[in-house]
N, C-alpha and C positions, 0 to 999 in steps of 0.2 A: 295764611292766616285769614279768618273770615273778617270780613271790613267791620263787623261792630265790636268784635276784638282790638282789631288793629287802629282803629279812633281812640278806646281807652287808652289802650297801648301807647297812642302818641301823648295823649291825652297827659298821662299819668309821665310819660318822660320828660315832658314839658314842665310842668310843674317841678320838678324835680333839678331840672336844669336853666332854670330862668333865672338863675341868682343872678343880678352882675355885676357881683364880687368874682362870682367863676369868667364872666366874658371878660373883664378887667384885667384880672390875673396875669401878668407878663412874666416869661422866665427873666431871673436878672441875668445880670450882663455877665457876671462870673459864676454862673449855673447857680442851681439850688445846694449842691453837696458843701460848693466855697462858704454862700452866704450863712448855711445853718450851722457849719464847724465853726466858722468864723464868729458868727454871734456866739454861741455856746465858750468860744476861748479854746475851739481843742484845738491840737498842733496835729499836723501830719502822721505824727507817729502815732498819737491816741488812739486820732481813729484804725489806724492801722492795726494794732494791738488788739482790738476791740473785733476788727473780722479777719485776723488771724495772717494777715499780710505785708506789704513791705511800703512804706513810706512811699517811696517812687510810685508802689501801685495807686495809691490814694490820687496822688500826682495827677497818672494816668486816667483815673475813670473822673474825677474834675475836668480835664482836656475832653477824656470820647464824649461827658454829658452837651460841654457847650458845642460840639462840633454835631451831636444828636445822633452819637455811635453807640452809645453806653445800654445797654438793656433794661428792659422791665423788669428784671429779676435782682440784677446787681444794685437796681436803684433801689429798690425793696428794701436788699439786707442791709443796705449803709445806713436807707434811715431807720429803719430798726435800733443799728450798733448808735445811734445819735439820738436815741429814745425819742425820735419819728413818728409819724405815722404814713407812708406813699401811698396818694390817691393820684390814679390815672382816670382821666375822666377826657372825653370828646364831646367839646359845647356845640350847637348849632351855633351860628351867625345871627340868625333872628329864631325861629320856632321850627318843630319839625312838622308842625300842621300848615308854617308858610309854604314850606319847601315841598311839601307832598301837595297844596292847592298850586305852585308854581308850576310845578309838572305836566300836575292835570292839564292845567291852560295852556301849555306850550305844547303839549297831544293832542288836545282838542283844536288851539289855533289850527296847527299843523292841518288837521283834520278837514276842518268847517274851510281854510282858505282851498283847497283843491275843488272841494264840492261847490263853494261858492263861483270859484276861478271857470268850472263847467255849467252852472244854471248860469252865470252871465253870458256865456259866449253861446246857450239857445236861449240868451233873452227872457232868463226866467229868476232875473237877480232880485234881491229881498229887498225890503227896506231897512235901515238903520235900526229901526226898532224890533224888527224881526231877527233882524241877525244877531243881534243880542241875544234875545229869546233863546231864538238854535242854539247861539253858542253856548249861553248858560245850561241848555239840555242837553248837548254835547259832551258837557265838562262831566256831569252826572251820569251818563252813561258811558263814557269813555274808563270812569272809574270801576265800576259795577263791571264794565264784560270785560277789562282786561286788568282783575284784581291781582295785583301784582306784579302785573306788566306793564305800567307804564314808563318803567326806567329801561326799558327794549328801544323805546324811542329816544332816538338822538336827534337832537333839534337846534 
């Protein structure tokens, strides 16, 4: 994806994903299928009835949910049959423009300390202020000529 794509791109997911009502969000302790029958008043069986199965089964994907066995698909149809709605969603931690500048720096640290590590040992080490500099034009073209590649670097 070309980088002034992939900026909006983060751009626009960010925005979208910075609520934090979503970072907050904890599953409870007795999964989501227990707490939303449970508030609604239905019994094992209801729900059961409702997607066409057996009491035990209900039992069973309440258990695979909290133990994190249960699928995408099963979780779907239940909240459905509990007039639901299932949003699966994957929040950042902080932003995904932190995480893509976090990168950067830790490619380019990587980078600028080797070449640094060989201009000092012939004596040709920068100042504080210069290495700054580099590093900050490092991060810049490190993004530019390995668009896409910087998650190739393990650091």
């Amino acid at each position: 994806m070309k980088i002034k794509y992939q900026n909006l791109k983060i751009r626009q997911l960010d925005d979208r994903l910075k609520s934090k009502a979503l970072k907050e969000l904890e599953i409870p302790l007795r999964g989501w299928i227990w707490e939303i029958r449970n508030a609604l008043g239905m019994s094992h069986l209801n729900l059961a009835k409702r997607l066409n199965v057996t009491a035990p089964a209900i039992v069973g994907y309440e258990n695979n949910e909290v133990k994190k066995r249960i699928s995408l698909n099963t979780l779907e149809r239940i909240a459905k049959a509990m007039k639901c709605k299932f949003v699966y969603c994957i929040v950042p931690e902080t932003s995904l423009e932190n995480i893509l500048e976090e990168q950067k720096l830790k490619v380019a640290g990587k980078i600028f300390s080797r070449v640094n590590h060989s201009m000092n040992l012939e004596e040709q080490g920068l100042s504080n202020k210069e290495k700054r500099r580099k590093l900050n034009e490092l991060i810049d073209e490190v993004y530019r000529e390995k668009e896409g590649k910087i998650w190739d670097y393990e650091v």
